[in-house]
C-alpha positions in Angstrom: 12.8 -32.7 4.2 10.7 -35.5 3.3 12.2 -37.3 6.5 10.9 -33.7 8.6 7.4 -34.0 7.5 7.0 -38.2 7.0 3.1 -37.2 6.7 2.9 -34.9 4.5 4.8 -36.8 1.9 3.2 -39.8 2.1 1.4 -41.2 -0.7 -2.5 -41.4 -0.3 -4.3 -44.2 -2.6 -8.2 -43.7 -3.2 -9.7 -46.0 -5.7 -7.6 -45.8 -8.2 -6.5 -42.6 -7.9 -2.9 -42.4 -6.2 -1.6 -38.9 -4.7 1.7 -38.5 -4.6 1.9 -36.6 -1.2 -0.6 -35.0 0.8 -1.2 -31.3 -0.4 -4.2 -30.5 -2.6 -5.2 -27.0 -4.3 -8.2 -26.9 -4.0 -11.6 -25.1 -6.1 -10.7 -21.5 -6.5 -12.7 -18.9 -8.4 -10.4 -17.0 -10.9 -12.2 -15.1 -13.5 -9.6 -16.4 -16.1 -11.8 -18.2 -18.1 -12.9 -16.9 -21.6 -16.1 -15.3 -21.7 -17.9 -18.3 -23.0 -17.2 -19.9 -20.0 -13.7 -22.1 -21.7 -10.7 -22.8 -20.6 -8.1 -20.1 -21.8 -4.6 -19.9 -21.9 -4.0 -18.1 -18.6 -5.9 -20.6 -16.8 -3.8 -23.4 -17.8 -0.3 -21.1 -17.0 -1.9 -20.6 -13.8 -2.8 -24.6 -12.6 0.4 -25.8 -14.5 2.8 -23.7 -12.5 1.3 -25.3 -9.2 1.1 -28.9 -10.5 4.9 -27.9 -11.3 5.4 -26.9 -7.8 5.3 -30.5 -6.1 1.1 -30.0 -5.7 -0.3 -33.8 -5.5 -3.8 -33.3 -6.6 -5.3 -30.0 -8.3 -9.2 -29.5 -8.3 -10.1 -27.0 -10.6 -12.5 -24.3 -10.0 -16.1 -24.7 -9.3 -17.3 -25.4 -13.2 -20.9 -24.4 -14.4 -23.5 -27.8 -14.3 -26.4 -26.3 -15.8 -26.1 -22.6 -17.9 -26.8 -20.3 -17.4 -29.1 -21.0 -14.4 -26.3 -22.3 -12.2 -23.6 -20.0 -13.4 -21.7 -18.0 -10.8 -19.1 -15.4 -10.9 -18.3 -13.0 -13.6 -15.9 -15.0 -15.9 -17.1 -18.7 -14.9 -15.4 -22.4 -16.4 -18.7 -24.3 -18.1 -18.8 -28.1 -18.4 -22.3 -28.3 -19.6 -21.6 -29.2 -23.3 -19.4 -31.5 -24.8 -17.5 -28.2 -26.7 -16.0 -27.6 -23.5 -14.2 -30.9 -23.2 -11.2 -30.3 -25.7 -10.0 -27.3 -23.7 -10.6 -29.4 -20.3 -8.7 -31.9 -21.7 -5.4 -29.8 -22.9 -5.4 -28.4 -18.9 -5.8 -32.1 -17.9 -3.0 -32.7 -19.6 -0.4 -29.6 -18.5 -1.1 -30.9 -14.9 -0.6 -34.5 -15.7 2.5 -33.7 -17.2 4.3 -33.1 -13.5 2.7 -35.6 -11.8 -0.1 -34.7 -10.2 -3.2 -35.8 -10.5 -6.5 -33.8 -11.5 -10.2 -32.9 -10.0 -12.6 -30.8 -11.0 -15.4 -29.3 -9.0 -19.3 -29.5 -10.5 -21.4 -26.5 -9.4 -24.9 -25.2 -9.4 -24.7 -21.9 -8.0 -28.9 -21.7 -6.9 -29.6 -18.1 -5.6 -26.0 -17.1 -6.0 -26.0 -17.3 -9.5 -25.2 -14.6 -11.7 -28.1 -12.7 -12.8 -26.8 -10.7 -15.3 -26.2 -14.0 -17.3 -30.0 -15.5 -16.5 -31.5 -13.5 -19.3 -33.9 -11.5 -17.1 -35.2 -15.1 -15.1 -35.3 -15.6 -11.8 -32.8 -18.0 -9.9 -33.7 -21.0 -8.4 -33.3 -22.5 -5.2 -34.7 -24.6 -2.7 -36.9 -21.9 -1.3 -37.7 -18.4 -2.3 -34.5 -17.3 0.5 -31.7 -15.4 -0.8 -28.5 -17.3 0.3 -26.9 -13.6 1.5 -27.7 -10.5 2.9 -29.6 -8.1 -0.2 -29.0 -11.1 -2.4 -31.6 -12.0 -5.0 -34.9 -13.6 -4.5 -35.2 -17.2 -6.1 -38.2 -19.0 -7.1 -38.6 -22.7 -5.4 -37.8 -25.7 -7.6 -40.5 -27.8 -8.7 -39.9 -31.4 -7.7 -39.2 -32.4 -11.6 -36.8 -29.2 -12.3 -34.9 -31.2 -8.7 -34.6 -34.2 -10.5 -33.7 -32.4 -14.1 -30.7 -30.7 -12.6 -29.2 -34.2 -10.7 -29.2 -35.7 -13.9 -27.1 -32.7 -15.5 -24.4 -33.5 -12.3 -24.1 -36.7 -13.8 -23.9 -35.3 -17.5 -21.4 -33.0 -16.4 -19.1 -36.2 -14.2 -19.4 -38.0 -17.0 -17.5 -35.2 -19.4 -14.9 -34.5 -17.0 -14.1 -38.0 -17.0 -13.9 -37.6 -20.7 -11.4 -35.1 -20.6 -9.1 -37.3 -18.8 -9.9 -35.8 -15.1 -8.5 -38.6 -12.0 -11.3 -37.4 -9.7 -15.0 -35.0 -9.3 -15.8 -32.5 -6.6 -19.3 -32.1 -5.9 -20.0 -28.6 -4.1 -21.9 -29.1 -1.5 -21.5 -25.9 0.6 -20.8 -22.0 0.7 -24.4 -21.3 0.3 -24.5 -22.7 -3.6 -27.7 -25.0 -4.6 -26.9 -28.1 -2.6 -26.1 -26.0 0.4 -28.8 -24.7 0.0 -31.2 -27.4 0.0 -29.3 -29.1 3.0 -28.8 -25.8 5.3 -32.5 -24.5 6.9 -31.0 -21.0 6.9 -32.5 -21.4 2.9 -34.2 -24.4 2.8 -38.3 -24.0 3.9 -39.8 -26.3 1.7 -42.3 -28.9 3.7 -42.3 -32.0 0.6 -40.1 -34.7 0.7 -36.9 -32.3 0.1 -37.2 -30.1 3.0 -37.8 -30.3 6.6 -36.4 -32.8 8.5 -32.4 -33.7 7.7 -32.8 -36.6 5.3 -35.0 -34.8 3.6 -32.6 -32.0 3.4 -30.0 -34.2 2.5 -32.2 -36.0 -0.4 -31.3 -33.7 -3.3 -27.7 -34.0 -2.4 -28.1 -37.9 -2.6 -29.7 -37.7 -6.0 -27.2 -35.6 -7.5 -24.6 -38.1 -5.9 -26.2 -41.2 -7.1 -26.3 -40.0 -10.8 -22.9 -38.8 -10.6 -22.0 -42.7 -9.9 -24.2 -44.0 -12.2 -22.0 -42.0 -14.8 -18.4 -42.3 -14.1 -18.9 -45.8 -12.7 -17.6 -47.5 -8.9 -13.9 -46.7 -9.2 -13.7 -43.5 -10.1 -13.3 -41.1 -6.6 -16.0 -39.1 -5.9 -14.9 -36.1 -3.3 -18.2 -34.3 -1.6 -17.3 -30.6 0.0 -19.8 -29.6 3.1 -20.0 -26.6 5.0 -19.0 -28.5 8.3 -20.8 -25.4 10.3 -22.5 -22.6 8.7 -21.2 -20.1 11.7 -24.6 -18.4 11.5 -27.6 -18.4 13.9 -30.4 -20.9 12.7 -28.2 -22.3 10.2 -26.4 -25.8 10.2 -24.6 -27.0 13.2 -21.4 -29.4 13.1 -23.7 -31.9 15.0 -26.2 -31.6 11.9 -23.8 -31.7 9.0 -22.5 -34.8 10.7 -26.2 -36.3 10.6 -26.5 -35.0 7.2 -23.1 -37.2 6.1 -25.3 -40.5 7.5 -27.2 -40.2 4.0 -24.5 -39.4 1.5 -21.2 -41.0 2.8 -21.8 -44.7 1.4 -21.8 -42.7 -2.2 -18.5 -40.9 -1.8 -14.7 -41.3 -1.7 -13.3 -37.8 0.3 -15.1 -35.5 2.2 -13.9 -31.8 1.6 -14.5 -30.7 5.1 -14.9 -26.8 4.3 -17.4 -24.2 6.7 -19.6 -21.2 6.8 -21.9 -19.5 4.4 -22.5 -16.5 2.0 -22.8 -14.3 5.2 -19.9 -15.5 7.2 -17.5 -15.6 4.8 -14.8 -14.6 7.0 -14.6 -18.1 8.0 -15.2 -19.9 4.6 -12.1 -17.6 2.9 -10.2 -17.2 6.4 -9.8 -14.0 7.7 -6.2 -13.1 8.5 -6.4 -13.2 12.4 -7.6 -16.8 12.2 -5.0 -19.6 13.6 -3.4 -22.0 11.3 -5.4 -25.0 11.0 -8.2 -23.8 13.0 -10.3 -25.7 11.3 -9.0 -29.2 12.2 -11.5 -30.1 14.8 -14.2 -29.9 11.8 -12.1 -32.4 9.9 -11.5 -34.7 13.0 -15.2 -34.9 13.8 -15.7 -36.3 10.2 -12.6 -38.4 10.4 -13.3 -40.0 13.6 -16.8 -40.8 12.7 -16.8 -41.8 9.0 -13.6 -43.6 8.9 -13.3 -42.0 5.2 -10.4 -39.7 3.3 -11.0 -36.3 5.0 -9.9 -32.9 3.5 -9.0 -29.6 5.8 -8.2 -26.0 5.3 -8.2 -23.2 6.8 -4.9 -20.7 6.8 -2.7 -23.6 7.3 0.6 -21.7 6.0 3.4 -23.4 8.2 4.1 -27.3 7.1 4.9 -27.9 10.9 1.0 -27.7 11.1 -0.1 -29.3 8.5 2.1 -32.5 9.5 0.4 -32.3 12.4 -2.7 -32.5 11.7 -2.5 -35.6 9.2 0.0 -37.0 12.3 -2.8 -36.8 14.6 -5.7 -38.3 12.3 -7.6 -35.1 12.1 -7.4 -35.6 8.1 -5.7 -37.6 5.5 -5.5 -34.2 3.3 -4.3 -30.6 3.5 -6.2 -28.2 1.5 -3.7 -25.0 0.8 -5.7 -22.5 -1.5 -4.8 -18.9 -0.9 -1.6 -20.3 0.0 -0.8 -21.8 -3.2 -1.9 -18.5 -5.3 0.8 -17.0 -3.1 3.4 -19.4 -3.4 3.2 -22.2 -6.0 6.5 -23.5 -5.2 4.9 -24.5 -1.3 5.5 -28.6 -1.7 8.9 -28.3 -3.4 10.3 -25.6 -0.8 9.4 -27.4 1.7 10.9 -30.7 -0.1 14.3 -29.0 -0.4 14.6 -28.0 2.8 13.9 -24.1 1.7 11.1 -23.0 4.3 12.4 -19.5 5.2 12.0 -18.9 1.7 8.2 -19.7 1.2 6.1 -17.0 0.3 3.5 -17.3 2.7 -0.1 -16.3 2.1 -1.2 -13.1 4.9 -4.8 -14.0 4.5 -5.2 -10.2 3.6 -7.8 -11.5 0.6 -7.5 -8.5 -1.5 -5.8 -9.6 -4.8 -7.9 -13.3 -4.6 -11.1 -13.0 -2.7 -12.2 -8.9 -3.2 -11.0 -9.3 -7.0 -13.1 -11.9 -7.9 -16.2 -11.3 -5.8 -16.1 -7.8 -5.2 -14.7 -5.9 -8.4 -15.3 -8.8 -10.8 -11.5 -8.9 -11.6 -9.3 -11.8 -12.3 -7.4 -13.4 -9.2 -3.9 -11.6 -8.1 -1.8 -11.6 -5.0 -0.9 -9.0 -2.4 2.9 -10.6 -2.1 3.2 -12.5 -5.5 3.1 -10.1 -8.2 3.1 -12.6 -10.7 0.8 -15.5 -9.9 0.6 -17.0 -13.7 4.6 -17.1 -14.3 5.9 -16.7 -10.8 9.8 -16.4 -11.6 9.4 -15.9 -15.9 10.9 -12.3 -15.2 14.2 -14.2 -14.1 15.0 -15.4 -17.4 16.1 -11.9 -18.0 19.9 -10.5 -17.3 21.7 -7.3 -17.7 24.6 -7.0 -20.0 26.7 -5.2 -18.6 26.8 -3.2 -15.2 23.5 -1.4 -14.4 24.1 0.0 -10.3 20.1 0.9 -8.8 19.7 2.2 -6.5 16.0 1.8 -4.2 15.1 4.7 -1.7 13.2 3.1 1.3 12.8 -0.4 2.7 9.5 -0.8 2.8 7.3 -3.5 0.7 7.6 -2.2 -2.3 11.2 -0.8 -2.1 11.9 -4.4 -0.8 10.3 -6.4 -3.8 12.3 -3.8 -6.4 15.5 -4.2 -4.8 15.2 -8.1 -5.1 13.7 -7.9 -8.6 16.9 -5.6 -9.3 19.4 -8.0 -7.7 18.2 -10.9 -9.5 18.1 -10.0 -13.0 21.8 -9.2 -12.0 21.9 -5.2 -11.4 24.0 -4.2 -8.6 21.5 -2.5 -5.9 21.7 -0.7 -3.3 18.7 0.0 -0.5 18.6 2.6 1.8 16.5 2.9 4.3 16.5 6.1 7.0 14.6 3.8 9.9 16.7 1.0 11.8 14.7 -1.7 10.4 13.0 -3.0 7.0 9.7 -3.2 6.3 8.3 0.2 6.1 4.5 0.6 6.4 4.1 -3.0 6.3 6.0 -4.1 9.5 4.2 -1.3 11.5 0.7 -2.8 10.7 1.8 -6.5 11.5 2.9 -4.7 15.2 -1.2 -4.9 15.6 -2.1 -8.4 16.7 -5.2 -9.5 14.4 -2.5 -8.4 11.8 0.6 -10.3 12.5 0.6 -12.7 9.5 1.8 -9.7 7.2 5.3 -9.4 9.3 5.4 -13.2 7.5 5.5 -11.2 4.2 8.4 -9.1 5.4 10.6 -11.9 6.6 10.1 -13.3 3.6 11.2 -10.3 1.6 14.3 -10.2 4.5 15.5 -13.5 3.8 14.9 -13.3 0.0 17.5 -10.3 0.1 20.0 -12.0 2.3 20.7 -14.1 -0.3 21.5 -12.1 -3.3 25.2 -10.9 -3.3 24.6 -8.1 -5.5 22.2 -6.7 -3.4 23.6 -4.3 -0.3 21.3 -3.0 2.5 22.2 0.3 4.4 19.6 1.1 7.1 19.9 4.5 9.2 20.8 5.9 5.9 19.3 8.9 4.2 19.8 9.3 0.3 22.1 12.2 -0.1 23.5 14.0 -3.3 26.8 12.7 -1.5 25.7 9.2 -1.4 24.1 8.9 -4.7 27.2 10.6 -6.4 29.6 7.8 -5.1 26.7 4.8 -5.4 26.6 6.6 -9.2 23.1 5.2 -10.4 21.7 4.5 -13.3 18.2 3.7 -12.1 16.8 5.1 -8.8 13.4 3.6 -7.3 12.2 6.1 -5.0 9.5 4.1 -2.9 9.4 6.2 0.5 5.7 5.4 1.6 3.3 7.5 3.1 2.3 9.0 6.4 -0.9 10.1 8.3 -3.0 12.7 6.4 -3.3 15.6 9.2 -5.7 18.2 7.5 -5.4 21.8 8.7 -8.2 21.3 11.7 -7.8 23.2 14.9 -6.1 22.0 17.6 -5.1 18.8 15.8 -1.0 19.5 15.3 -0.5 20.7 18.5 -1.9 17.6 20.3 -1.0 14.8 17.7 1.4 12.5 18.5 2.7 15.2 21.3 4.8 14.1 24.1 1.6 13.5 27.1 -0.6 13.8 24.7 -3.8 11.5 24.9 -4.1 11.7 21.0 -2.3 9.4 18.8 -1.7 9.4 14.9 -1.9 6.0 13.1 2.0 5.8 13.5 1.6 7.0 17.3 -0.7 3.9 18.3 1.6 1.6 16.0 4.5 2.5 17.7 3.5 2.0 21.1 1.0 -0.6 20.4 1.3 -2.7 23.5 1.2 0.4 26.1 -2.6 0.1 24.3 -3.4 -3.7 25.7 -4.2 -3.0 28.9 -7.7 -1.0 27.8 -10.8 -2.8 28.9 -13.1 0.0 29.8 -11.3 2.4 28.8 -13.4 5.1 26.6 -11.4 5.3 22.5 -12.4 7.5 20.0 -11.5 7.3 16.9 -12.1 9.5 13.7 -11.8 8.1 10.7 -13.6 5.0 9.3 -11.5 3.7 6.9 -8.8 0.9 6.7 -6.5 3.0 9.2 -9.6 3.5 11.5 -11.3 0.3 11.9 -7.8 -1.6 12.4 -7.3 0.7 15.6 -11.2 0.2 16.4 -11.0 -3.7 16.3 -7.4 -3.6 18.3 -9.8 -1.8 21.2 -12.6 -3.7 21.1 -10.8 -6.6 21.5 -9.2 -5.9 24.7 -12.9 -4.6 25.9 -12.4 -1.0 25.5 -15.9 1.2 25.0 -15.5 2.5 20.9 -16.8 5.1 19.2 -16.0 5.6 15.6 -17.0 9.0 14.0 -16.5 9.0 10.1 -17.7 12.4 7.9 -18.5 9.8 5.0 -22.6 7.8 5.0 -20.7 4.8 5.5 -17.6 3.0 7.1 -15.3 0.7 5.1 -15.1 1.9 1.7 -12.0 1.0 1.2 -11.8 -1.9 2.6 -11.7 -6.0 0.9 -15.3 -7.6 0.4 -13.9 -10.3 3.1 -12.5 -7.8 5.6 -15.5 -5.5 5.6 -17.8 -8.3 6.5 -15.8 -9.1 9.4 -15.8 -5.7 10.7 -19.2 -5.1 10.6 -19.6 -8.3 12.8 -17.0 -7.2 15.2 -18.8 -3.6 15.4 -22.2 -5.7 16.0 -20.5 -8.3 18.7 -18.6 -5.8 20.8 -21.5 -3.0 20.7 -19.1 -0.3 18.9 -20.8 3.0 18.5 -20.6 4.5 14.9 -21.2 7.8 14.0 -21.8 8.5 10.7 -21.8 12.3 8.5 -19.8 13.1 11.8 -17.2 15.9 11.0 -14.4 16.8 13.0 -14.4 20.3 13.7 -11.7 20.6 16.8 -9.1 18.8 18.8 -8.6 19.1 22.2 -6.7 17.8 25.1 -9.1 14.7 26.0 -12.1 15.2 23.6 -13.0 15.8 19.6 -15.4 18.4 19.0 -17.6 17.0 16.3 -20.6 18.7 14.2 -23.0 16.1 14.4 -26.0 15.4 10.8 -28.0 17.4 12.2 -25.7 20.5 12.4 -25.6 20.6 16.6 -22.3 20.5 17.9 -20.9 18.1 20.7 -18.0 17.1 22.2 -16.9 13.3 22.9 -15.1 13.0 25.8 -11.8 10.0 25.6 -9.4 8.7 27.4 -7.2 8.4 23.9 -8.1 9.8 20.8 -7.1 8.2 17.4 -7.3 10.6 14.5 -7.1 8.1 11.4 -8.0 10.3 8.6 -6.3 8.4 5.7 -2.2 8.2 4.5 -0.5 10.5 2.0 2.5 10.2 0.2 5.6 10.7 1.6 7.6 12.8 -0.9 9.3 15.6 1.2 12.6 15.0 -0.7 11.3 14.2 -4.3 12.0 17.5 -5.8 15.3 17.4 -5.1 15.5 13.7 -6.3 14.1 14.7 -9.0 16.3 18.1 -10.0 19.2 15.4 -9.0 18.3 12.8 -11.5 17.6 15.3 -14.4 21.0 17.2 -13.5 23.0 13.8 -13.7 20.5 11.9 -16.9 19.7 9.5 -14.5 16.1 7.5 -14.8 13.5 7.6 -11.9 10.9 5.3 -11.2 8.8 6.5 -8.1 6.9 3.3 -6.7 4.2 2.6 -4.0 2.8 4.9 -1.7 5.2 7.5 -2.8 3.4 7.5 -6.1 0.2 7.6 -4.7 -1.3 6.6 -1.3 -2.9 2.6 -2.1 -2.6 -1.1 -0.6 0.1 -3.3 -0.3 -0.4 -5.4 -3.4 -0.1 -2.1 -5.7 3.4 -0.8 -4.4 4.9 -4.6 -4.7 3.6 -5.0 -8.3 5.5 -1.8 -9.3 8.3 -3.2 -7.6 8.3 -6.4 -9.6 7.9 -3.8 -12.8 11.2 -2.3 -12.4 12.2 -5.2 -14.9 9.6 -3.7 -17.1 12.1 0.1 -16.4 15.2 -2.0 -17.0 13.8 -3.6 -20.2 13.0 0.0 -21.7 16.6 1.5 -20.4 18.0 -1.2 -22.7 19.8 -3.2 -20.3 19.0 -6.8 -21.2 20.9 -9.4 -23.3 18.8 -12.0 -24.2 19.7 -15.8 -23.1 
């Protein structure tokens, strides 16, 4: 396949630091260092399997500069003391060993430090501005404190370069210290270090010129900018560009990221954002710099990424997300094995809303291993163990494959006429069509297992199960819309004429919905469910109301996502009503008791009642007297189990190895 994409394998020599091809991981939070801020065991798994995988050059996560004042994140890598070398040096060293080459980004977080790790002091930054919405007030550098924490930059190049790193990533974006010095969203200082743009750019060119003077003139430097900070009074492209007048000379690559703290939607990509929509930043650097230029930005099909270096809009493809998501993403495409690529749905629960939202270590909606990836493989029944998976959705999907390829003879049924469940039904809604990605995936993963046999239009009866004669079944049959006991509301739901629509009813006729500009929606419920139907509306200009009975909308939704929708609510002027209950449903209106107890009636063209999910388990009695009747084992999965996201119903399915181990049925190899 190298012959498809000429580009993307081609070698890429900077200084003296060769890349093997043109795909990079780059810096990634993932709350899998040890608490003292060192490299730990699962963080070298992790970066090893996807220097394994065919990536050229790995730069490793945003490391600590100057504790604990420029600590971020809850579990963060330090590099500010020579005791942190050894273990930097033993990761060096798992990536080196498959051929890639090794970066490491050098961090002061500023205002978004950490404060529970600053001992009761206040952050620093360039200015007393928080660098997000509710964030923390710093306290303005002195000019001597500006020059302290330079030199640590250059203390800290210098040890990377002693644990055997190829290349440094200075951070100079995403609202972090340098960011904050060059963006005037944060920067108001009127000395020689704010105001004007080289004064902005100043501290960045001190912390550049005493990374040189450290790891010497060959040694690549890599620089990442917010490109555009996507936020009113903050950096333009047109500035950044002016900006890079005073630092280029001092680097090697420029990381061409974008956006700040509080629009992070376009720093960690929200899911309805093109492949590669980023590309025009990167050209503008390209065209005017004439230096090794880095993009990102959802790029999940290689088609586009060789593209993009074909054109000249960069020399580099940064694949992040994508990488957690699918390690393997060079060599599959090497062997000619694309429909098999796990590709990443920018859904930013497991990676994003883990780390910076629930302090949790880094996981993946669709890769339910991201540390050892296909380790569960190494396992193999020994003798013949027939499962048998009720429902096609996600998670019936990933146990049936899991099943199939530890070598278990498995059998899915599915009652619907197509696979996917849950999951295809949301991809049907535009701003969401990267998940049906997932579901091919899973598609083509089963077509090629022998042992694995797909009935669809199928319902699991005593009949069937008696001749399939399992000895483990997976019972993941989903969930459905929760439809509380509130007047009027069955008889209009999902009716035949009916103006009112379930989730399920707007998913199912999804495009009859396009045609909606001015058209007045109402929807009640703002959750997940809710605010998807919301957003399809007020994108095709529809006037939206949301009522929700809860103080705020969005509680379950990802840090990323719920960002988003608040500045989709603000852009397209979507009215939300908040401590709103539903009382009544009628033909074209909800009657609603409003906070202050008076009652009111909103009038609709369609109605949306999105009040939640709830498991679907109409059958699993009788599954269950079945099972116990015949001694058979039964592992109830996903939103059968309980009502959740994606990521929790695949996991499970991936754990039915975990059911197969305790059944006994492995030999070991």
């Amino acid at each position: 396949m190298a012959l498809k994409y000429p580009n993307i394998f081609s070698p890429l020599q900077v200084k003296g630091m060769t890349l093997k091809n043109r795909i990079i991981m780059p810096p990634m939070g993932t709350n899998y260092a040890t608490f003292n801020g060192e490299v730990s065991e699962t963080m070298m798994n992790y970066y090893e399997l996807r220097a394994k995988g065919g990536t050229a050059l790995i730069i490793v996560e945003n490391a600590c500069v100057d504790f604990p004042m420029g600590t971020n994140g809850t579990k963060q890598l330090r590099i500010d003391d020579n005791q942190f070398v050894p273990g930097l040096y033993e990761l060096v060293e798992r990536i080196h060993a498959y051929d890639a080459k090794a970066s490491i980004q050098l961090n002061h977080a500023g205002a978004s430090a950490y404060v529970a790790r600053l001992g009761g002091k206040q952050p620093v930054s360039a200015s007393n501005i928080p660098s997000k919405t509710n964030g923390s007030i710093p306290r303005e550098l002195k000019v001597e404190e500006i020059y302290e924490i330079a030199k640590k930059y250059g203390e800290a190049a210098a040890r990377a370069q002693l644990a055997g790193f190829d290349s440094v990533e200075i951070h100079g974006g995403h609202s972090y210290l340098i960011c904050q010095f060059m963006s005037p969203l944060y920067n108001k200082r009127t000395d020689e270090f704010g105001g004007s743009i080289e004064n902005r750019a100043r501290f960045a060119s001190l912390v550049l010129d005493s990374v040189r003077a450290a790891v010497g003139p060959k040694f690549p430097i890599s620089f990442r900018i917010s490109a555009d900070d996507f936020l009113e009074g903050g950096n333009t492209l047109e500035d950044t560009l002016e900006i890079m007048k005073y630092l280029v000379e001092k680097i090697d690559i420029i990381n061409v990221s974008a956006a700040e703290n509080d629009s992070i939607q376009y720093q960690i990509d929200k899911m309805d954002l093109a492949d590669g929509w980023r590309s025009y930043l990167g050209k503008a650097f390209k065209e005017k710099f004439n230096k090794p230029v880095v993009v990102s930005g959802n790029i999940r099909n290689p088609q586009i990424a060789e593209e993009i270096i074909a054109r000249g809009d960069a020399d580099l493809i940064a694949i992040g997300r994508g990488l957690i998501s699918e390690p393997n993403w060079v060599n599959k495409i090497a062997r000619g094995e694309e429909k098999y690529l796990r590709k990443c749905i920018s859904c930013n629960i497991g990676c994003a809303d883990h780390r910076i939202g629930r302090s949790q270590p880094v996981r993946c909606t669709i890769n339910p291993d991201v540390i050892f990836e296909d380790a569960y493989k190494k396992n193999h029944v020994k003798k013949n163990v027939n499962v048998v998976v009720i429902g096609a959705g996600s998670a019936g999907m990933e146990a049936a494959c899991t099943a199939a390829e530890v070598g278990c003879n498995v059998t899915l049924l599915e009652e619907k006429d197509r696979v996917g469940g849950l999951c295809w039904m949301i991809g049907l809604i535009p701003s969401k069509k990267r998940i049906h990605d997932f579901v091919t995936y899973l598609e083509n993963r089963m077509a090629k297992l022998p042992n694995l046999t797909l009935k669809l239009n199928t319902k699991a009866t005593r009949e069937l199960l008696d001749k399939l004669n399992p000895d483990l079944v997976v019972n993941a049959t989903g969930s459905k819309p929760l439809l509380p006991p509130i007047p009027g509301l069955c008889d209009f739901v999902d009716q035949e004429g009916s103006k009112i629509k379930s989730i399920f009813g707007f998913l199912n006729n999804v495009k009859s919905f396009e045609n909606s500009k001015g058209r007045k929606i109402v929807v009640v419920g703002g959750g997940a469910v809710g605010l998807d139907v919301a957003e399809f509306f007020a994108e095709h200009e529809a006037d939206v109301t949301i009522v929700e009975m809860m103080p705020q909308l969005a509680k379950d939704l990802d840090y990323i996502t719920k960002i988003s929708m608040f500045d989709i609510i603000k852009k397209h002027n979507i009215k939300v009503l908040t401590n709103t209950a539903l009382q009544r449903v009628n033909a074209d209106s909800f009657t609603v008791k409003n906070p202050d107890g008076s009652i009111e009636d909103l009038k609709f063209d369609y109605g949306f009642v999105c009040l939640g999910m709830r498991s679907e388990v109409s059958d699993y009695k009788n599954l269950e007297n079945y099972v116990q009747e015949k001694g058979i084992k039964l592992y109830n999965i996903g939103d059968s189990k309980r009502v959740r996201k994606i990521i929790n119903g695949v996991e499970e399915g991936r754990n039915v190895v975990k059911i197969l181990e305790v059944m006994g049925a492995f030999t070991n190899r």
